[in-house]
N, C-alpha and C positions, 0 to 999 in steps of 0.2 A: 224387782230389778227390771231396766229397759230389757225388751225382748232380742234388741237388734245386735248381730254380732258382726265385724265386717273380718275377712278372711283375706290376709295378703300373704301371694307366694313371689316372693321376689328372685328375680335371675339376675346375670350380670349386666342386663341392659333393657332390664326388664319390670315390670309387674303386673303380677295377674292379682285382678281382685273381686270379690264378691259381699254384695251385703245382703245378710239372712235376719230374715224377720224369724226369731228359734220359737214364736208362739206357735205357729202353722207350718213352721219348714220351706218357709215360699222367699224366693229372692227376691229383692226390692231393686237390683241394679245390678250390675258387673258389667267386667270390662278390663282392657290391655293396655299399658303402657309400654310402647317398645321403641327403640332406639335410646335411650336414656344414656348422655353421657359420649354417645358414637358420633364422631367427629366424618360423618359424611355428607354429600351433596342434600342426601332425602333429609328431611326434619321429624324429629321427634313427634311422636303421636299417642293419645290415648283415646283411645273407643269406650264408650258411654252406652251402655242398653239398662233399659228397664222393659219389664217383657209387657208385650202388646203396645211397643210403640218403636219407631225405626231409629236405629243407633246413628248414635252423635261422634264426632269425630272431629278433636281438638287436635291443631298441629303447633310446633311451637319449640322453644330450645328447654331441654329441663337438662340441666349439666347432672343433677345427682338424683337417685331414689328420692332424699327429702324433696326437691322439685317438683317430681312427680307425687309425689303422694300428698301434697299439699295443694295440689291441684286436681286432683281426684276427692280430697275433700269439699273443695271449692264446688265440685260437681254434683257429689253428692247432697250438696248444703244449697245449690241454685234453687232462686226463687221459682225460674220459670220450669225449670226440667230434674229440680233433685226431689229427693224422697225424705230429707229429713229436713228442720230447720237447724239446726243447729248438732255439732259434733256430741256432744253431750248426751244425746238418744242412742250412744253408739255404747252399748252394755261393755264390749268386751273387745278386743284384736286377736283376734288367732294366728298365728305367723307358723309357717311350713318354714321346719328348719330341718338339711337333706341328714345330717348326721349330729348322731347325741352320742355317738361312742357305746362304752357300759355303764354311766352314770346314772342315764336316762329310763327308766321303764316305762314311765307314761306322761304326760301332758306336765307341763311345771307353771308355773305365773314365773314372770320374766324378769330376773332380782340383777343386781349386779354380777353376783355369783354364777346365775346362767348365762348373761352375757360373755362372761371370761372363759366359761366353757364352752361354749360355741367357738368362741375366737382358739379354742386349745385342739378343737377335734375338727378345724380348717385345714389342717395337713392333710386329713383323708380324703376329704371331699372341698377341694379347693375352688374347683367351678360354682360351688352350690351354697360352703357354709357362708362365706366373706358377704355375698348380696344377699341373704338372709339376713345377718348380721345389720347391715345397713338398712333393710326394712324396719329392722326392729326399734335402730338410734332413730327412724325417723316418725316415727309412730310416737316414740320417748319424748322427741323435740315438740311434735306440731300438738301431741294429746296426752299432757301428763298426766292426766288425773281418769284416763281411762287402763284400766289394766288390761295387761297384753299376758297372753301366754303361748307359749313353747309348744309346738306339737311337732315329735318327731319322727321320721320316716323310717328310722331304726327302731322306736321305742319297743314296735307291739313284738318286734323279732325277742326282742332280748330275756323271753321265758326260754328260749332254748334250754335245754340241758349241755351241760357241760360236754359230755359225749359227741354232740353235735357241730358246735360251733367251734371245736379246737382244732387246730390243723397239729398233724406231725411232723412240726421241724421243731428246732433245739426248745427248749424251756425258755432260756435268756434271751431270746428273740421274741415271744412272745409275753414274757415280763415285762421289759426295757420297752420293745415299740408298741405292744397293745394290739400285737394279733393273734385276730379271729376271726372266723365268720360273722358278721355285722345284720347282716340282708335289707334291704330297702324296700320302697313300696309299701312302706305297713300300712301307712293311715289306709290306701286302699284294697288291702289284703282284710285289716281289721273289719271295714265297713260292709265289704259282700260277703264275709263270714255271718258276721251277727246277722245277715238277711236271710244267709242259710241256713243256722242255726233256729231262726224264726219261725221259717218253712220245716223246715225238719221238727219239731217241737208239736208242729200240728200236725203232723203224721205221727206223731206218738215216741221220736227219739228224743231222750232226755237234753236238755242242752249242756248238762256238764258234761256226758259221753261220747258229742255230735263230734265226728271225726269227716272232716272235711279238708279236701284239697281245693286250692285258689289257685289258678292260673290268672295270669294278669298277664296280657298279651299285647301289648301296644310296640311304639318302638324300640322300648326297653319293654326286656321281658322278664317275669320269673315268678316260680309256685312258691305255696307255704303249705306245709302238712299241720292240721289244727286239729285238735283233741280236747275239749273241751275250754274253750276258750286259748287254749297254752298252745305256742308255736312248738312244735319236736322238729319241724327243720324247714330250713328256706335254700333256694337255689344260689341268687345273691351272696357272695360273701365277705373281703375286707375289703371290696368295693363292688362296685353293680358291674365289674365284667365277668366275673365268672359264673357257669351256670346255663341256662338256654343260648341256641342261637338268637341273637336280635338283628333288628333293623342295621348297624353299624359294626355291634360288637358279635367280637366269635363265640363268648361265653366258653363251657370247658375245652383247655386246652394243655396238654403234656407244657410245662413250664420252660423246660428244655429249649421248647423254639426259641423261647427269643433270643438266648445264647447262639443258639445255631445262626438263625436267619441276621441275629446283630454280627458275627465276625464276618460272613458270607457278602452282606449288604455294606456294612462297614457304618451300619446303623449302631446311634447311643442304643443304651436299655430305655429312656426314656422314648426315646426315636420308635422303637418296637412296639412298647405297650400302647402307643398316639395308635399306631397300623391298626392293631388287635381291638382298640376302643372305638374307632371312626373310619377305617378302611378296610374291615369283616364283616363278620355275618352275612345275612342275606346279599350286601353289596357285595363284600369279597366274592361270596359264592360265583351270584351270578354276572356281575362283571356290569350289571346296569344300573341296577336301584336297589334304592334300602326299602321303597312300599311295598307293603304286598300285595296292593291294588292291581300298582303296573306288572307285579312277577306273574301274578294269576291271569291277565291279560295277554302278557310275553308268553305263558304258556300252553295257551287257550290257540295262537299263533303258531306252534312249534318249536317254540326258544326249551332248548333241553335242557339248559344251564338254569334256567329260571325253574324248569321243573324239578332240576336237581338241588336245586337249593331249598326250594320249599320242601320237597321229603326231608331234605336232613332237618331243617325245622320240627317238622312236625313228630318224626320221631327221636329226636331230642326232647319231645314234651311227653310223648310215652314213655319215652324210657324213666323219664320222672317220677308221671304218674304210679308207673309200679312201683317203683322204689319207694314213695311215699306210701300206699296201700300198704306194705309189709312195715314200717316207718310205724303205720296208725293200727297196724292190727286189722286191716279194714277198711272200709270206705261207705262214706253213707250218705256225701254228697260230693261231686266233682264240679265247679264252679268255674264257668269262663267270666271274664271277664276285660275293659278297656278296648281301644281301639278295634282290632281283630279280632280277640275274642269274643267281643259285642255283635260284632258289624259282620263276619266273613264264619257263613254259614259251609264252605266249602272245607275251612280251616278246621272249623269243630267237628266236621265228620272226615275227615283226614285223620285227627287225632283219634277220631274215639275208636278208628278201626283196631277188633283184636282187643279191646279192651271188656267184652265178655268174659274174659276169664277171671277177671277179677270183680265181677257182678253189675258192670255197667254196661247198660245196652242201650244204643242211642235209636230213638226213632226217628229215620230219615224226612218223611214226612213234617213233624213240628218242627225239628230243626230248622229245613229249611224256610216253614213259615214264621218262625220265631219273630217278634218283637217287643222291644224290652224286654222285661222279666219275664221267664219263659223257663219251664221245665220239659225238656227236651227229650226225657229218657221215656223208653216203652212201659205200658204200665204193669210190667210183671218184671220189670228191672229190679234186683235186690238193694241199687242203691239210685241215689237220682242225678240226673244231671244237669245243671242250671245255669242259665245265662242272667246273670245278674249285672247291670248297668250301675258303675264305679258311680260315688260322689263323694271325693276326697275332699271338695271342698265344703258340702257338711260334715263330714264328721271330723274336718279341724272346727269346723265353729261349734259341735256341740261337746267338744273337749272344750273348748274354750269358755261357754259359756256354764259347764260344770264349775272349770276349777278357778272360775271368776266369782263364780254363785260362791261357792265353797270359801272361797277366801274370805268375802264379803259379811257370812256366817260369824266366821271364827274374828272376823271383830270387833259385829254385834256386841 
């Protein structure tokens, strides 16, 4: 089978996309299309890199995803500046689809069947499945004869145990609508696990036993407690606001406000949950910004609301952290990851304070020299602590290039 996989994540005005050569793991190209479809003065763009050469940047009108991705193949397939000759070297599509509901456990090839169920579990995640959706029709349109598969952001959640993922309210409310804790972030929750489970295995923890926590720290936040490969519980739940504080959203909160704050304000419920999703967290907090670049700057200055926002941040991820320990029986590796987590050495030993008692002991020293993969913890730490650098974008394309292989097999 061709080795090349291309990985598209499509947004509402959006696409992000990469082509992986799955023989070596090495990108051949990626790059954004953005404005798609948005009727403003600026024009439509998509950015073109291939590594060790300076990116290319096509302007232009693309009214739909097919537009764009039709032109993104163009680019890819250029005489002077693509990496393949023709569409046809293109093994497999990976497409990042944000919700699979409880259908999905893991990766699917893309039938009519999953099309309809993507278009069913658009209610929950209405930003995210609809231009998914349309990456997928345009993939179908411009490359029928390359198979496309499904990698979902819920999938790797959905080992929970029942225990976990039920909320208590009535029975018939969550028969009739289909709620439950969902949790997102998996493709990248999945990926720095298996890293840590790798690392851990050569220190001698089994990997069906490796009981690891994933923080995934970016503008959306949120942990998964893992236990040999099996999620027992994610912060995230029948959508990505509840759970940690983030960049916009408050994550937990008593349910009750928005009733309060909607009679008071004379806000819809809808009007409430918009505040709680993009006018919270970190912004609410500190009243300036949703980065934590500029909070930790704002507070480096004196801005006390920036520093009070970052503590509740950070011990909202402690207070995680333990709950998940007692969750996993244990802890055997504590894993940052994504934006902040990667990047904001300030962040990780923020969190880890106090977290000795549960057998992790951060050495301030490598933390702060940390880069990329990096195990952080003292070395008489009972458990480890690692900064492993997200790549959601392989491990959609090496689900993909699995259950492309695998199909391909069973028609042999």
């Amino acid at each position: 089978m061709r080795p090349n996989v291309l990985v598209i994540n499509c947004g509402s005005s959006s696409v992000k996309y990469e082509l992986i050569d799955m023989e070596n793991e090495q990108t051949l190209a990626e790059g954004l299309a953005d404005r798609i479809g948005v009727a403003t003065q600026t024009q439509a763009s998509i950015t073109y890199q291939r590594p060790g050469h300076p990116p290319y940047e096509v302007t232009g009108d693309f009214p739909s995803h097919t537009d764009a991705v039709r032109k993104i193949l163009e680019l890819l397939t250029d005489k002077e500046r693509g990496v393949l000759t023709d569409v046809s070297e293109i093994a497999a599509v990976g497409h990042r689809v944000v919700h699979g509901g409880d259908e999905f456990t893991g990766a699917v090839p893309i039938t009519p069947d999953v099309m309809r169920a993507v278009e069913r579990w658009s209610d929950l995640a209405p930003l995210h499945n609809p231009p998914n959706l349309q990456g997928i029709r345009a993939c179908a349109e411009l490359m029928p004869e390359v198979p496309s598969v499904a990698v979902f952001d819920t999938a790797f959640h959905a080992t929970m145990p029942r225990h976990a993922h039920l909320y208590a309210i009535p029975r018939e409310w969550v028969e009739q609508f289909g709620l439950r804790r969902y949790g997102f972030h998996g493709t990248s929750h999945k990926y720095v696990y298996l890293k840590a489970q790798e690392y851990l295995a050569a220190r001698g923890v089994k990997p069906e036993s490796a009981r690891v926590i994933t923080c995934h720290l970016g503008n959306g936040c949120s942990m998964a407690a893992v236990r040999g490969g099996t999620v027992m519980d994610t912060s995230m739940g029948f959508t990505p606001l509840e759970g940690l504080v983030m960049g916009t959203r408050s994550g937990d909160v008593d349910p009750a406000i928005v009733a309060y704050v909607s009679e008071r304000l004379g806000l819809s419920a809808d009007e409430a949950v918009t505040a709680l999703n993009r006018k919270s967290g970190l912004l609410g907090l500190s009243g300036t910004s949703s980065d934590m670049r500029d909070l930790l700057q704002r507070r480096a200055e004196g801005d006390e609301r920036a520093d009070e926002a970052i503590a509740v941040y950070c011990y909202r991820i402690r207070k995680y952290i333990g709950a998940y320990a007692v969750a996993l029986g244990g802890v055997d590796a504590l894993v940052f990851t994504a934006g902040v987590g990667e990047h904001s050495a300030v962040i990780r030993e923020a969190v880890c304070q106090g977290l000795e008692i549960i057998g992790l002991r951060c050495d301030a020293q490598a933390n702060r020299a940390c880069k990329g993969f990096a195990d952080i913890a003292t070395p008489d730490s009972p458990g480890r602590i690692l900064v492993i650098p997200t790549d959601e974008e392989l491990m959609i394309a090496r689900e993909a290039q699995r259950i492309a292989l695998n199909k391909a097999i069973a028609a042999a």
